[in-house]
Each structure stands twice: as C-alpha cells, then as structure tokens.
VEXGU-939841 format. One record per residue (C-alpha): residue in one letter; x, y, z; residue number from 1. Coordinates in nm, 2 decimals, padded with zeros to 4 digits, always signed. Example, Ala and Ser with C-alpha at 12.3 -4.5 7.8 and 13.67 -1.06 7.14 Angstrom:
// residues 2
@code = A east = +01.23 north = -00.45 up = +00.78 pos = 1
@code = S east = +01.37 north = -00.11 up = +00.71 pos = 2
// end
This chain:
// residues 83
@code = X east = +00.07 north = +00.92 up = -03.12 pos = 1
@code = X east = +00.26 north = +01.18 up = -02.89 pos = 2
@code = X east = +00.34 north = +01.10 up = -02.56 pos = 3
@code = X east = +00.07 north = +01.33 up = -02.38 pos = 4
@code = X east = -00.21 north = +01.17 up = -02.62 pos = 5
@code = X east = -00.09 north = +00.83 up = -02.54 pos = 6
@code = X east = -00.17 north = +00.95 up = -02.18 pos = 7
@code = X east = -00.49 north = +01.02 up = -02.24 pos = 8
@code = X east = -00.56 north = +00.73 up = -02.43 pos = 9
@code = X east = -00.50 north = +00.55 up = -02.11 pos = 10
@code = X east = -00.74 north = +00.28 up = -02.01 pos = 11
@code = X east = -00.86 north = +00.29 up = -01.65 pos = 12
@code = X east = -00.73 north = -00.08 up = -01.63 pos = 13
@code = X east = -00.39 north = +00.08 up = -01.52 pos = 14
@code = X east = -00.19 north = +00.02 up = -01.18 pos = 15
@code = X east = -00.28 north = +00.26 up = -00.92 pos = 16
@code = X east = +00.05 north = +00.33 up = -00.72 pos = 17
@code = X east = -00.11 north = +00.53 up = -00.38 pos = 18
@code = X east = +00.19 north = +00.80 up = -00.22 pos = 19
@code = X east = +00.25 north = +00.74 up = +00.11 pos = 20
@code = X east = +00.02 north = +01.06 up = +00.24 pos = 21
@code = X east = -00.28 north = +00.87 up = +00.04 pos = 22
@code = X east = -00.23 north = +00.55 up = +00.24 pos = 23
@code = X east = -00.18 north = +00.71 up = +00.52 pos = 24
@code = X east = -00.52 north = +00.95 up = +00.51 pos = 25
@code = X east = -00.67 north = +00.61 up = +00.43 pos = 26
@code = X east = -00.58 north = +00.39 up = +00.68 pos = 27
@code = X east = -00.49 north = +00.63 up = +00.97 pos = 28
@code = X east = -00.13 north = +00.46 up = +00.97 pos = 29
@code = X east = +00.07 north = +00.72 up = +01.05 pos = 30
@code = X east = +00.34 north = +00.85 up = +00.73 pos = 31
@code = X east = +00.56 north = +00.76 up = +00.99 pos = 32
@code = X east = +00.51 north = +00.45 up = +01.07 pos = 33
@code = X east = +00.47 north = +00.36 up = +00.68 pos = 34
@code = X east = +00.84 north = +00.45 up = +00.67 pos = 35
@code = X east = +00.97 north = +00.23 up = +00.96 pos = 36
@code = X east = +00.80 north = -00.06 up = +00.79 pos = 37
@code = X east = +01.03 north = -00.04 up = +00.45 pos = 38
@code = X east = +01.33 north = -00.05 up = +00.67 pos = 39
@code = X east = +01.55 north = -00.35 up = +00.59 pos = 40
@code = X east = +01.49 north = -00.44 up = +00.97 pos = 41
@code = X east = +01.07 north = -00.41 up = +00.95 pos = 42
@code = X east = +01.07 north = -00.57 up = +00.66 pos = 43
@code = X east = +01.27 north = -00.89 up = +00.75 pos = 44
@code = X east = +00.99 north = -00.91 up = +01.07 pos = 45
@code = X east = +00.72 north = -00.94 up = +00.80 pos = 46
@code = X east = +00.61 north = -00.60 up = +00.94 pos = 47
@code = X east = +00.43 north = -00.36 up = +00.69 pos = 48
@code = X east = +00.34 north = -00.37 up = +00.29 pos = 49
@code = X east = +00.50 north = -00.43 up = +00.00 pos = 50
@code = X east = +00.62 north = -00.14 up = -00.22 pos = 51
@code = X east = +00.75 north = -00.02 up = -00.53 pos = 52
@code = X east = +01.08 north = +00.21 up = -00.48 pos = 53
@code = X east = +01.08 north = +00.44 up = -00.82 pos = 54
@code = X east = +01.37 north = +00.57 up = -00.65 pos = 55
@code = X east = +01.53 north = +00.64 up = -00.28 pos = 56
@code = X east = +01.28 north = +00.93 up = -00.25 pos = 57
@code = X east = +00.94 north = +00.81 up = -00.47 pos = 58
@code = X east = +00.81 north = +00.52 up = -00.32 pos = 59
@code = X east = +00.46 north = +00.39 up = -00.40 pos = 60
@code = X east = +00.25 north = +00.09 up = -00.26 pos = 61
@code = X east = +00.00 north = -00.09 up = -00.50 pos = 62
@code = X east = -00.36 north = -00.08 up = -00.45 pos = 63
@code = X east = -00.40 north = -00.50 up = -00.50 pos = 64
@code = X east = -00.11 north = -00.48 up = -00.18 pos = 65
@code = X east = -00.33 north = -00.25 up = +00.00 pos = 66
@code = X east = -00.61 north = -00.48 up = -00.07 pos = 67
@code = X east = -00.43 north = -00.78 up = +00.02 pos = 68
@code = X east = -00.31 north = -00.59 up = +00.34 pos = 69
@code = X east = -00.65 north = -00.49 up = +00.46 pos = 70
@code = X east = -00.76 north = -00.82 up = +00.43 pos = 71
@code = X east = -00.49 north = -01.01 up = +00.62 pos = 72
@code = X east = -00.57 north = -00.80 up = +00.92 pos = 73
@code = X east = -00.93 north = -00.88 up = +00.92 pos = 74
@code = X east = -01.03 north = -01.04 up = +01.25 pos = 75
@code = X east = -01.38 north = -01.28 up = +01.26 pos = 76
@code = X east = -01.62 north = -01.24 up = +01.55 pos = 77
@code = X east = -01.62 north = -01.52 up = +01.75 pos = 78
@code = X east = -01.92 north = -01.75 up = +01.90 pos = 79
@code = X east = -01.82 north = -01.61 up = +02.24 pos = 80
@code = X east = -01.75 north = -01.96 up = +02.38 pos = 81
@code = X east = -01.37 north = -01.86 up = +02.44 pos = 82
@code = X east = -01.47 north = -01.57 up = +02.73 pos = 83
// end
C-alpha cells in the first residue's frame, strides 16, 4: 500500500494534534498567551498545557490535554454559605 493510500486508510481512532490558532479560536486564549506558557519559565510555574514540539516552529497540543485542561479549570457552584 502507497503512502497516500495508507492515509486514507486511516482510522478515525488517530491523535488529533490542534495548531495553536485552533486552540486558541477555541478557548479564547489568546495565540499569545499559548506561547508564553511553553516558555521554560511558564512551564516550571505549572502554567499552561502540555505539548508536542514537532520542531522549534510546529508545535501542537493534544486534544486528551485539552480535555484534561478544560477540566482542571472547572469551578463548582457553591451552597452560598461562604458569602
């Protein structure tokens, strides 16, 4: 099987790798912002998301880390004994 019909023959089980841009439209975090938070110095805070580096210029962020993200930032209603 040739590379292009391998491809195709892709299942959709595959990892989805989101760009930057596609995060950011999603979220409303700012491209920006996305970029501070790989810095060496964000990153030893615990600021940000993991990602995959393809290279210098070609990073990516996995959908389960978006996922895992999103849900760490989730904040419960309270009973509204603490006002």
């Amino acid at each position: 099987m040739g590379d292009a019909a391998h491809l195709l023959s892709m299942t959709d089980d595959r990892i989805r790798l989101w760009t930057p841009r596609e995060l950011s439209d999603f979220t409303g975090i700012p491209v920006r912002t996305l970029a501070d938070w790989r810095t060496t110095r964000s990153r030893r805070r615990g600021l940000g998301l993991p990602f995959v580096a393809l290279s210098p210029r070609n990073v990516r962020y996995r959908e389960e880390d978006i996922v895992a993200f999103i849900a760490g930032k989730l904040v419960a209603p309270t009973d509204g004994k603490d006002d």
